[in-house]
C-alpha positions as CSV (number, residue, x, y, z in Angstrom):
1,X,0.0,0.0,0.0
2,X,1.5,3.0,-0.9
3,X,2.7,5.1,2.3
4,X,0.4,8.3,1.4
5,X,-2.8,6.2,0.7
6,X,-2.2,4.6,3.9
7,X,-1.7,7.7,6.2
8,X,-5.1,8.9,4.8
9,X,-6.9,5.8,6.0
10,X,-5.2,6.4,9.1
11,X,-6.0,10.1,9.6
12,X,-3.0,11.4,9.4
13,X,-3.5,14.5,6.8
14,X,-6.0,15.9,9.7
15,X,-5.5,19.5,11.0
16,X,-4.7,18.4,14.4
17,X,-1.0,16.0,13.2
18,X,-0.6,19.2,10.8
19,X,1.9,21.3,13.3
20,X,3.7,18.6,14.6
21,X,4.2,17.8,11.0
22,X,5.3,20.5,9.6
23,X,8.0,21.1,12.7
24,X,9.3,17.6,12.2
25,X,9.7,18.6,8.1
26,X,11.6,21.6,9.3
27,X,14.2,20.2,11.5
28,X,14.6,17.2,9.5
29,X,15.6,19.6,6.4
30,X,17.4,21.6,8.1
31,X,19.4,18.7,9.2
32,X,19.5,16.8,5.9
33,X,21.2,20.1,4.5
34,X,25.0,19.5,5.5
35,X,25.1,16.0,5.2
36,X,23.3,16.5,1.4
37,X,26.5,18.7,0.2
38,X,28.7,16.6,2.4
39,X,27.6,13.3,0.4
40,X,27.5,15.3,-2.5
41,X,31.0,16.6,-2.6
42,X,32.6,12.8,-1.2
43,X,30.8,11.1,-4.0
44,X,32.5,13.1,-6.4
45,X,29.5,15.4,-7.5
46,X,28.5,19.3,-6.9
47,X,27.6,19.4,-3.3
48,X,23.9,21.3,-4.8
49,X,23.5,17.9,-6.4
50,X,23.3,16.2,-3.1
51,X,20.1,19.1,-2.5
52,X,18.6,18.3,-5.8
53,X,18.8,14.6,-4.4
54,X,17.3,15.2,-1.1
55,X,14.6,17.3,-2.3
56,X,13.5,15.0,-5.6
57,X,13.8,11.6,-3.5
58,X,12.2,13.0,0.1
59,X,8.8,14.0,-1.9
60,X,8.6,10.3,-4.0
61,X,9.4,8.4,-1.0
62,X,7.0,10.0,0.8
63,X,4.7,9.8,-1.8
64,X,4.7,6.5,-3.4
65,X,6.9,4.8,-0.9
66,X,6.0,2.3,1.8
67,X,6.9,3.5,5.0
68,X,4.9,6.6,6.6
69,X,7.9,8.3,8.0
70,X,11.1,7.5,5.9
71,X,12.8,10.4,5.0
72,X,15.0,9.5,1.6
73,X,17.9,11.2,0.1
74,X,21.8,10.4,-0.3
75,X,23.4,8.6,2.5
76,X,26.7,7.6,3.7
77,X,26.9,3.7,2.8
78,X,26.4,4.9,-1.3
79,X,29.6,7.0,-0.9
80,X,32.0,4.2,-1.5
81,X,30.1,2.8,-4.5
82,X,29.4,6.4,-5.9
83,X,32.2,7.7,-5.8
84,X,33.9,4.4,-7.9
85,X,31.1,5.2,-10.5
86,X,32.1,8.7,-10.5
87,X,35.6,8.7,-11.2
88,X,35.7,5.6,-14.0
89,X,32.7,6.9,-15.7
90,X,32.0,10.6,-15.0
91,X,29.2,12.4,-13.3
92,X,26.8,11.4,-16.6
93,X,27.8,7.4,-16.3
94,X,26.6,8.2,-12.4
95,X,23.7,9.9,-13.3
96,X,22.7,7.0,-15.9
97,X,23.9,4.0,-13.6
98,X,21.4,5.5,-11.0
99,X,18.3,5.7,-13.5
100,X,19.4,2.1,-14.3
101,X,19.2,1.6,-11.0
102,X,15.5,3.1,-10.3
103,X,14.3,0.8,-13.2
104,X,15.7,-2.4,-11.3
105,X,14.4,-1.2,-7.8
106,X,10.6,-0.4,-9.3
107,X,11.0,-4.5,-11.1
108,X,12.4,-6.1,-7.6
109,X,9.3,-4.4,-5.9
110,X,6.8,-5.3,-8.3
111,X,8.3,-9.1,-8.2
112,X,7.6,-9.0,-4.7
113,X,11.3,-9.4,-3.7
114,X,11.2,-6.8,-0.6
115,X,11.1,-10.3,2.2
116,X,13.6,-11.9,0.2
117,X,16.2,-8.9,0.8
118,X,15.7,-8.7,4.4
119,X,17.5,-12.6,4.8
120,X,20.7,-11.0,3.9
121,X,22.3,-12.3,7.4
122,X,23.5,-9.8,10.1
123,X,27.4,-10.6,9.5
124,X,27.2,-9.4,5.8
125,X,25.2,-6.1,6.8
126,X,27.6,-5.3,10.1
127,X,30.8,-6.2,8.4
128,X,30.0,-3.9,5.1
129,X,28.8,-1.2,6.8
130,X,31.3,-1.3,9.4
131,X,33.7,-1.5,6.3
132,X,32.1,1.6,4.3
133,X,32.8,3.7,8.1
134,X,36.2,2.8,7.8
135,X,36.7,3.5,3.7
136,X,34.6,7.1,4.6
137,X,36.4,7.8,7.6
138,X,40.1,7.7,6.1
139,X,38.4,9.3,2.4
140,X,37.8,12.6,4.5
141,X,41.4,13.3,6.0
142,X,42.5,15.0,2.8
143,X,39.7,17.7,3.7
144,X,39.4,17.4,7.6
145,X,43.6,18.1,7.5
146,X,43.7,20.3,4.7
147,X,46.2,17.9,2.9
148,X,47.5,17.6,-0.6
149,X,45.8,15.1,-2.9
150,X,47.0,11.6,-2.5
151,X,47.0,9.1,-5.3
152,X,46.3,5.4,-5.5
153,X,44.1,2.7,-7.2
154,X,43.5,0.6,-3.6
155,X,42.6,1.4,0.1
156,X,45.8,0.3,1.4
157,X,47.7,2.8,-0.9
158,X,45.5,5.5,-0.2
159,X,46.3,5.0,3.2
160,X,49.7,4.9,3.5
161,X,49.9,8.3,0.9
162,X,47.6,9.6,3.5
163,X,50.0,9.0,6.3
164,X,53.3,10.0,4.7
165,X,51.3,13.4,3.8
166,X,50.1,14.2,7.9
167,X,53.0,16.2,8.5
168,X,52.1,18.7,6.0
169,X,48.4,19.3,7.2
170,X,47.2,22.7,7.2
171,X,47.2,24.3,10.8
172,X,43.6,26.6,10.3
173,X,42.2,24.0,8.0
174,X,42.5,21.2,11.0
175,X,41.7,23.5,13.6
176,X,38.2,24.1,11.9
177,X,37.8,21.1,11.8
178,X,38.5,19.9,15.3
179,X,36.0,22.7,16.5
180,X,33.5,21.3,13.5
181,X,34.0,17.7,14.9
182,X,33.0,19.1,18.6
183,X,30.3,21.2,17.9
184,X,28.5,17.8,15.7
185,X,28.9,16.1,19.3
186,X,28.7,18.4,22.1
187,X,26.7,21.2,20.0
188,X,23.4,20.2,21.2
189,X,24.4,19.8,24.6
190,X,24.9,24.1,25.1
191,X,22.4,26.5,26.1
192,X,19.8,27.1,24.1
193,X,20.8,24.8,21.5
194,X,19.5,21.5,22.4
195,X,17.4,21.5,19.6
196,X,19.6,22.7,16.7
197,X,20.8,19.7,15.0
198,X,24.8,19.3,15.6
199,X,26.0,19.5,12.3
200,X,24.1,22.7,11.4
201,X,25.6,24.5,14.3
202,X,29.3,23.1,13.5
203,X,28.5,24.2,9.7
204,X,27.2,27.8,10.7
205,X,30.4,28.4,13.4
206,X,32.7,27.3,10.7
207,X,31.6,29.1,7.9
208,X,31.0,32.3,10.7
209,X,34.8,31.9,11.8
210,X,35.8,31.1,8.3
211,X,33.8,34.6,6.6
212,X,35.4,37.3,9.9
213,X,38.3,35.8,9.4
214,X,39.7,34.9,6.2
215,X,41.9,32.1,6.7
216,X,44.6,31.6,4.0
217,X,44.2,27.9,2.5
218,X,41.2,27.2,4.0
219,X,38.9,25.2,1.2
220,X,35.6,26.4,0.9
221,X,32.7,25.2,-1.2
222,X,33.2,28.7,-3.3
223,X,37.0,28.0,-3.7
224,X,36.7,24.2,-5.0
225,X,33.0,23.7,-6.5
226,X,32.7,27.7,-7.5
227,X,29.4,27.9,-5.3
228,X,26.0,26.9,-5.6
229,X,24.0,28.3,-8.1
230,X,20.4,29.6,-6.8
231,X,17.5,28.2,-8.4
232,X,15.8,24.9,-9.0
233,X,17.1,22.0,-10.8
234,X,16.2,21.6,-14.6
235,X,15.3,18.5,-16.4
236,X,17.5,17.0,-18.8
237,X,17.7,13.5,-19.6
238,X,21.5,11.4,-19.6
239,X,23.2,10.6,-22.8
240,X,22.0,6.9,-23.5
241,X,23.4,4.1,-25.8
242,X,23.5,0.7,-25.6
243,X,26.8,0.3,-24.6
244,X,27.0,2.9,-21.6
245,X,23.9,1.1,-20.7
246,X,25.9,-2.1,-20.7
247,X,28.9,-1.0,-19.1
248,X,26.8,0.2,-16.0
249,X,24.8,-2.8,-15.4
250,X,27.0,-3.8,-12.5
251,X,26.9,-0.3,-11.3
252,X,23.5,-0.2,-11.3
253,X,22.8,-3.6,-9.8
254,X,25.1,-2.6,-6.9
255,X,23.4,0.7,-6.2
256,X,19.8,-0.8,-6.3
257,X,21.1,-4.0,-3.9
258,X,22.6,-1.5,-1.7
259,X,19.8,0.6,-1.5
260,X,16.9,-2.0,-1.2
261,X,19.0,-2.7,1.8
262,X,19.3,0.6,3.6
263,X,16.1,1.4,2.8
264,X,14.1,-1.8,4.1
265,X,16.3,-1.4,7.6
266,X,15.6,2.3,7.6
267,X,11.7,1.1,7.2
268,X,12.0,-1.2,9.8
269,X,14.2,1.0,12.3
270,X,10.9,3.1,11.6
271,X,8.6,0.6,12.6
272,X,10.0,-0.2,15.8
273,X,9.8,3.7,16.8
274,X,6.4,4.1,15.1
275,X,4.5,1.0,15.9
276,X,3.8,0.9,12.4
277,X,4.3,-1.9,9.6
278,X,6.0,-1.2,6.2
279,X,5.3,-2.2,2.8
280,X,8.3,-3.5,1.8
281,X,7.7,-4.6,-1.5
282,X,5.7,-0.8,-2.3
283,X,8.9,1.1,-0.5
284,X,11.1,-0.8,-3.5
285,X,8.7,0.9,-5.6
286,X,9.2,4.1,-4.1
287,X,12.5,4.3,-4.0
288,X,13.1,3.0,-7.5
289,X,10.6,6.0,-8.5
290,X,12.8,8.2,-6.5
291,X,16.1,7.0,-8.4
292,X,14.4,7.6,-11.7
293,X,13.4,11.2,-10.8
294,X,16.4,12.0,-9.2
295,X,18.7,12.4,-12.1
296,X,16.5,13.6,-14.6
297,X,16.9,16.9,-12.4
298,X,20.6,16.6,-11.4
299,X,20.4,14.5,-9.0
300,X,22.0,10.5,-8.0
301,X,21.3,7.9,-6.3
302,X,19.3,7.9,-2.7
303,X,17.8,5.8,-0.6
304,X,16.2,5.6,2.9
305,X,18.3,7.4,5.3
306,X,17.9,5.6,8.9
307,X,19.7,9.0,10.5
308,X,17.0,11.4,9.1
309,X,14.0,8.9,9.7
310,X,15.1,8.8,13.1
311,X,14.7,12.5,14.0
312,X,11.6,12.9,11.6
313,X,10.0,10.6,14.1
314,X,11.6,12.0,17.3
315,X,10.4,15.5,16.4
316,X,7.1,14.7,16.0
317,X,6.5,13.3,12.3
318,X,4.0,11.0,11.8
319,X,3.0,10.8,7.9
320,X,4.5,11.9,4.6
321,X,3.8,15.4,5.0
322,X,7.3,15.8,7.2
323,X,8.8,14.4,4.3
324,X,7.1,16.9,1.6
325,X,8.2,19.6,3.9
326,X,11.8,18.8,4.4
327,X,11.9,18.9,0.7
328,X,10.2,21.9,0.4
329,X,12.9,23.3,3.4
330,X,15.4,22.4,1.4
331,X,13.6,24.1,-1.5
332,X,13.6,27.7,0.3
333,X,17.2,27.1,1.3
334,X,18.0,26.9,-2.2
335,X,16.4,29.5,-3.5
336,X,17.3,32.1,-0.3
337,X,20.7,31.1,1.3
338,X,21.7,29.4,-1.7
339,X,25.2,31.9,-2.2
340,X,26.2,32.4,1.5
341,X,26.5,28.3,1.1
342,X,29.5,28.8,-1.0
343,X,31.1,29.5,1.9
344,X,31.2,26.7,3.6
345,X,34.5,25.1,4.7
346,X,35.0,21.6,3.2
347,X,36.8,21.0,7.0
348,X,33.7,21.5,8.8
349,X,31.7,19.2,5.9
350,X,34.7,16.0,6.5
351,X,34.1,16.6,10.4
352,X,30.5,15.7,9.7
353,X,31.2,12.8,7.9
354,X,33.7,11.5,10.3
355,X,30.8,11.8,12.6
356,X,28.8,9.5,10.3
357,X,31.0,7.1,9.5
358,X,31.6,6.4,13.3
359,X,27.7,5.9,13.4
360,X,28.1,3.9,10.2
361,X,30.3,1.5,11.8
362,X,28.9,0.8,14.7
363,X,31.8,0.0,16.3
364,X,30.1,-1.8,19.8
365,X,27.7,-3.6,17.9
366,X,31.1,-5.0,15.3
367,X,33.0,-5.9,18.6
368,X,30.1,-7.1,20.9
369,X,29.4,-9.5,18.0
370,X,33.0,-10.6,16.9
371,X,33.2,-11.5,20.5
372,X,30.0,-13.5,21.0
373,X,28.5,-14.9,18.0
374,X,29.3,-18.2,16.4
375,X,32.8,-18.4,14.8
376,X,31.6,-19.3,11.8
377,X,30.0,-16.0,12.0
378,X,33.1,-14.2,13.3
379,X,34.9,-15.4,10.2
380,X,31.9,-14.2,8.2
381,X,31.6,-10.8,9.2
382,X,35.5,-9.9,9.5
383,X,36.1,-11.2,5.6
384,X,33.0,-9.6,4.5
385,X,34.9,-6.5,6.6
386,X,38.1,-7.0,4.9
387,X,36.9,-7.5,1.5
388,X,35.4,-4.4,1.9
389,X,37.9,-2.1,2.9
390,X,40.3,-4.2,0.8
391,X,38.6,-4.8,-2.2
392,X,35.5,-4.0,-3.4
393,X,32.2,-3.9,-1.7
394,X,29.9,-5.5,-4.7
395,X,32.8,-8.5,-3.9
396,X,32.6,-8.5,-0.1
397,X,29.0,-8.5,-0.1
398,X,28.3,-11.4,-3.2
399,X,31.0,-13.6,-0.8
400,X,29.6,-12.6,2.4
401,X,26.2,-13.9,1.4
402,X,27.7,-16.6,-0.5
403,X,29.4,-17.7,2.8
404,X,26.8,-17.4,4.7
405,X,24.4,-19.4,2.5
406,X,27.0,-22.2,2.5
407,X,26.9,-21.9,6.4
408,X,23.4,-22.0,6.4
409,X,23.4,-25.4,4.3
410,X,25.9,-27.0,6.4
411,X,23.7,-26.4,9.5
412,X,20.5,-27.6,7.6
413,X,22.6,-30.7,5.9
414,X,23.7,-31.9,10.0
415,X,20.1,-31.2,11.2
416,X,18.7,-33.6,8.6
417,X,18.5,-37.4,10.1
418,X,17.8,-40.5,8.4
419,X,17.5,-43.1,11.4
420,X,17.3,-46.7,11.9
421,X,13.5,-46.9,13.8
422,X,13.6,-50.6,15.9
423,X,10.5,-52.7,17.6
424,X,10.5,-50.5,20.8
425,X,9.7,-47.1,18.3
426,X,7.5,-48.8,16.2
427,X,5.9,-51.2,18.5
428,X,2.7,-48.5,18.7
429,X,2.7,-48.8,14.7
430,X,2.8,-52.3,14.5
431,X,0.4,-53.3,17.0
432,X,-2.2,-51.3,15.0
433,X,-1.1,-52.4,11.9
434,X,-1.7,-56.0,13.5
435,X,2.0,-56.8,14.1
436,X,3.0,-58.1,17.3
437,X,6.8,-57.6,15.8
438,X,8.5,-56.0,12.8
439,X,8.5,-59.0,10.2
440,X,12.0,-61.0,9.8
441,X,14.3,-59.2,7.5
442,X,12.4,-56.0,7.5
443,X,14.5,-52.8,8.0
444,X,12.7,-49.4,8.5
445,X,14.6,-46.1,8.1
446,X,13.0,-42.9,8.4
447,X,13.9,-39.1,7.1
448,X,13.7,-36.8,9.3
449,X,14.2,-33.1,7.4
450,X,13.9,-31.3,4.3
451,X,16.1,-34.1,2.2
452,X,17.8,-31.5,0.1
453,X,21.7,-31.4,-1.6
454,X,23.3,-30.9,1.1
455,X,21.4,-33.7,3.5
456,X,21.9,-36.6,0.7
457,X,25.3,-37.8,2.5
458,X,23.2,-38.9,5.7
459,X,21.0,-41.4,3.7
460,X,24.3,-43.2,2.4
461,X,25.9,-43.3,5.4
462,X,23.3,-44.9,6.8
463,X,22.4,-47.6,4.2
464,X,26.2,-48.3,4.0
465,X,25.6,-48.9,7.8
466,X,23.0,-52.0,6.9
467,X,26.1,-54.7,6.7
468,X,23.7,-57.2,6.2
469,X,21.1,-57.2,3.1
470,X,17.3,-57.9,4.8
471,X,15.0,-58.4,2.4
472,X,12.7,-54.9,2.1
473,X,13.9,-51.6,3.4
474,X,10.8,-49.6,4.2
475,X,11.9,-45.5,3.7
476,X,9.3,-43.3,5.8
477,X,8.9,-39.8,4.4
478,X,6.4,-38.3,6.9
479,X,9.3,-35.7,8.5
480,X,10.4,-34.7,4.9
481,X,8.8,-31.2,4.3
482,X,10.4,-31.2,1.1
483,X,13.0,-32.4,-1.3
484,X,15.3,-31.3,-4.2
485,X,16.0,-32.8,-7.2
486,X,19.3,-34.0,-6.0
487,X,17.5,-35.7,-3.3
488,X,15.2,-37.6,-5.6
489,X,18.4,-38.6,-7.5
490,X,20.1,-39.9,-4.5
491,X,17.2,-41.7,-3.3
492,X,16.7,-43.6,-6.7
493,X,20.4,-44.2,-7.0
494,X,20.3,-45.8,-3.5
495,X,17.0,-47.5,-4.3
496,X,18.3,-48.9,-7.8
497,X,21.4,-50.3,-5.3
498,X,19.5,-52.0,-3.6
499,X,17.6,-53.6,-6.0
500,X,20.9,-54.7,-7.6
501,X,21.2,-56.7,-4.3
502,X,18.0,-58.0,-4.0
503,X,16.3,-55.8,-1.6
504,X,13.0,-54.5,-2.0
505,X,12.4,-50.9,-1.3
506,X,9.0,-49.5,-0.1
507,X,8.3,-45.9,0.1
508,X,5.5,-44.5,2.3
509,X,3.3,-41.6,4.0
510,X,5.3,-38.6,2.0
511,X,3.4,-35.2,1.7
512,X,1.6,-34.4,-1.3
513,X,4.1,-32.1,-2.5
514,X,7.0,-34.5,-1.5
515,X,4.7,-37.5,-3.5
516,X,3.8,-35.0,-6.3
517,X,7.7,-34.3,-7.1
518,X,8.6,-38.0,-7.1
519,X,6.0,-39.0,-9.3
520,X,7.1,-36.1,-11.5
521,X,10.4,-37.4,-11.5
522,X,9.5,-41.3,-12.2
523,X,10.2,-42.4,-9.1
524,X,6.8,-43.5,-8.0
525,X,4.8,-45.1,-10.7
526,X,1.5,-47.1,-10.5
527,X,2.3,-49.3,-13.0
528,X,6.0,-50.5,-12.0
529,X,6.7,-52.8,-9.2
530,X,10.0,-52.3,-7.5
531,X,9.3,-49.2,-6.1
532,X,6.3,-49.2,-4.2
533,X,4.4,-46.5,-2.5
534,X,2.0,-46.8,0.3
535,X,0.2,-43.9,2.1
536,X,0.3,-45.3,5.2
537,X,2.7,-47.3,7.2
538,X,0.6,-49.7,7.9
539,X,-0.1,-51.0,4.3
540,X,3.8,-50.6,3.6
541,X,4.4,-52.9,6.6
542,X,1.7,-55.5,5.6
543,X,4.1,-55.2,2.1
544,X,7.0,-55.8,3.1
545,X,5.7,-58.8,5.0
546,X,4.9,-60.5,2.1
547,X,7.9,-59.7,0.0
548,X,9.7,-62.9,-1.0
549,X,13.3,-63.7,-0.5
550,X,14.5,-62.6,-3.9
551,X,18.9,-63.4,-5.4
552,X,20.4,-60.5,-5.8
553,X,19.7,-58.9,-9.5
């Protein structure tokens, strides 16, 4: 349902939720400001870009979106990935990957794929974020120190440029900074100010201190970027061909994973401070609709930000008009304020995202679960960590889950049983079934699980157990939810080895989608003999009673 449909049934556009509203819309614009340029600029666009994105992205998620309160615009976990697009294909390839992107988004929502993004284990999600912190973090000490620009194709390069160039940091450039970096924390926390958003007061001091006092070598948004022009955004479509639209496919395909996953956690971070319940597969939708939009006027790519949501909600916001409003805040700041922005200093923007990529990493989460979980999950989340800093984060999240999955399977594989069921477990059975014992040279094994690839191993070790050959094996499938088709194949293959032998096999009591998949597959026919199947255990006993000693085949 979409989010604005919703609110109306819910009475949310009345007069009385129209303040609180409208206050919430404020702050959060007024907040989403700074960290829109800041994103902007460390994604390697025009910080007004990172506006255009907030504005065009906060009204269709809040319109056609899924979630009543999620604020949308660029975010910190796309800077890593953007910024890659950016400088191998230009701001046009970033602008086109992101359309791309929209288009891929609006088809995962309408194939209703928003529950099967959420099963991307807590490893993968802790270890890339945490990794994207630590790539953010070190991206803004050319800015925060007022160094030289470094060189180098990988992280570790980067880095180590980075160090070597320290000693040459510029003295009014890092001492903005610092005093940036403490007013985003401790701003708040002074009189009169505990409700101005930190990083508005540490981009208003900075730019004050920066505009009475003229500091030589200080970079300002003016000085790099050549201000911001005033005005609204105009449409213009990106230059399309086939093979730009080729060449961006994985481009695209990261930045819509990526953002189905912020978004959906941002949703549900929203749901637990709400008490509401998102439409996950409608706020796909939305934010594909949002990605399509967003560069036809300038902008990139956006998605839910869990940050913005967050004080929406705290301040009061209960529908999509706080989202409207931020946009249409960051609107009037565009066309008022738009040139005393130029003035910015890019220090005071890096201490802001040094701010957010400490919050990105979640650094007592990483640690509380590197030293508690599972090892298996340990050594899950610090490669999916590693190959993200390292590497590449399309890489370190496709092994990540690919890990994961393989965990997953091993831990389904050793829950799946196929046990040898004597007299004293059946004797219950066999009594009704008119037995007073299980008849001489009758084995019966049962399955207990879903008898999938990775389970088949357990059925041969346990027939390779049988040293003796009885003469009928009864196979109970009554605990088998389902089955693959390399469990069918393994359980003809055994069957077929037995029969070799000269032991009867009897299948009973599967479910009907178990029974309907092995008649499908020929295993169960009416009209063929070795291979029988009863519905009930009983009738399968009564069988294999009066199965013949037969010489092997």
């Amino acid at each position: 349902m979409i989010a604005v449909v919703e609110a109306a049934r819910a009475g949310l556009f009345e007069r009385r939720h129209w303040v609180p509203n409208l206050v919430a819309g404020l702050i959060v614009g007024i907040v989403a400001l700074p960290l829109a340029m800041a994103f902007a600029i460390a994604s390697g666009a025009k910080p007004e870009q990172g506006i255009y994105t907030s504005i065009i992205a906060g009204i269709a998620v809040s319109l056609f979106g899924g979630c009543r309160i999620q604020i949308a615009g660029p975010t910190g976990a796309f800077i890593v990935i953007l910024a890659g697009v950016t400088a191998h294909y230009g701001i046009d390839g970033l602008m086109l990957a992101t359309l791309m992107a929209g288009i891929i988004l609006i088809l995962l929502g309408v194939a209703r794929f928003g529950a099967v993004i959420r099963f991307i284990p807590d490893p993968v999600i802790t270890g890339f974020t945490a990794g994207i912190g630590v790539i953010i973090w070190v991206g803004q000490w050319k800015d925060f120190f007022g160094l030289p620009a470094v060189s180098g194709a990988h992280f570790h390069e980067k880095l180590l440029h980075l160090l070597q160039a320290l000693p040459q940091l510029h003295p009014a450039t890092t001492a903005l900074a610092a005093l940036s970096l403490l007013l985003v924390l401790y701003g708040p926390r002074l009189p009169g100010l505990g409700r101005v958003p930190g990083p508005m007061i540490a981009m208003v001091v900075a730019t004050v201190l920066q505009s009475v006092f003229h500091f030589d070598g200080v970079a300002t948004i003016d000085s790099t970027f050549g201000g911001i022009p005033r005005g609204l955004p105009h449409f213009t479509l990106p230059d399309v061909s086939f093979d730009r639209l080729i060449t961006l496919v994985p481009a695209a395909f990261t930045i819509a994973m990526l953002g189905a996953i912020e978004s959906l956690l941002s949703a549900v971070v929203a749901d637990g401070m709400a008490g509401t319940r998102h439409d996950s597969n409608q706020e796909l939708i939305g934010q594909g609709i949002a990605n399509v939009l967003t560069p036809l006027f300038g902008g990139f790519a956006a998605t839910g930000a869990i940050a913005r949501t967050a004080t929406n909600f705290r301040n009061g916001g209960t529908g999509p008009l706080a989202g409207v409003v931020h946009s249409a805040t960051l609107v009037l700041i565009l066309l008022l304020v738009a040139p005393l922005a130029g003035r910015i200093p890019l220090a005071a923007l890096a201490a802001i995202l040094f701010v957010v990529a400490w919050n990105m990493s979640e650094a007592k989460h990483f640690v509380r679960m590197a030293r508690t979980a599972p090892r298996a999950d340990v050594g899950i989340l610090l490669i999916t960590f590693g190959l993200t800093v390292f590497t590449d984060l399309v890489v370190a999240v496709n092994i990540g889950v690919i890990l994961a999955m393989l965990q997953f399977l091993r831990r389904m594989s050793s829950s799946v049983e196929v046990q040898k069921l004597d007299e004293t477990k059946l004797q219950a059975e066999l009594a009704a079934a008119g037995h007073a014992a299980l008849p001489h040279d009758v084995i019966v094994y049962s399955i207990d699980g879903p008898f999938f690839f990775g389970a088949v191993e357990n059925l041969e070790r346990a027939l390779q157990q049988t040293h003796t050959d009885p003469r009928c094996i009864v196979i109970r499938l009554n605990r088998v939810p389902f089955m693959d088709i390399t469990g069918i194949q393994t359980l003809e293959e055994a069957i077929q080895n037995l029969q070799r032998r000269g032991v009867r096999a009897i299948l009973c009591e599967a479910n009907h989608r178990v029974l309907r998949k092995l008649v499908r597959a020929g295993l169960v026919r009416r009209d063929e003999r070795p291979i029988r199947y009863y519905r009930e255990f009983a009738h399968a006993i009564d069988s294999a009673a009066a199965t013949p000693a037969a010489a092997p085949a």
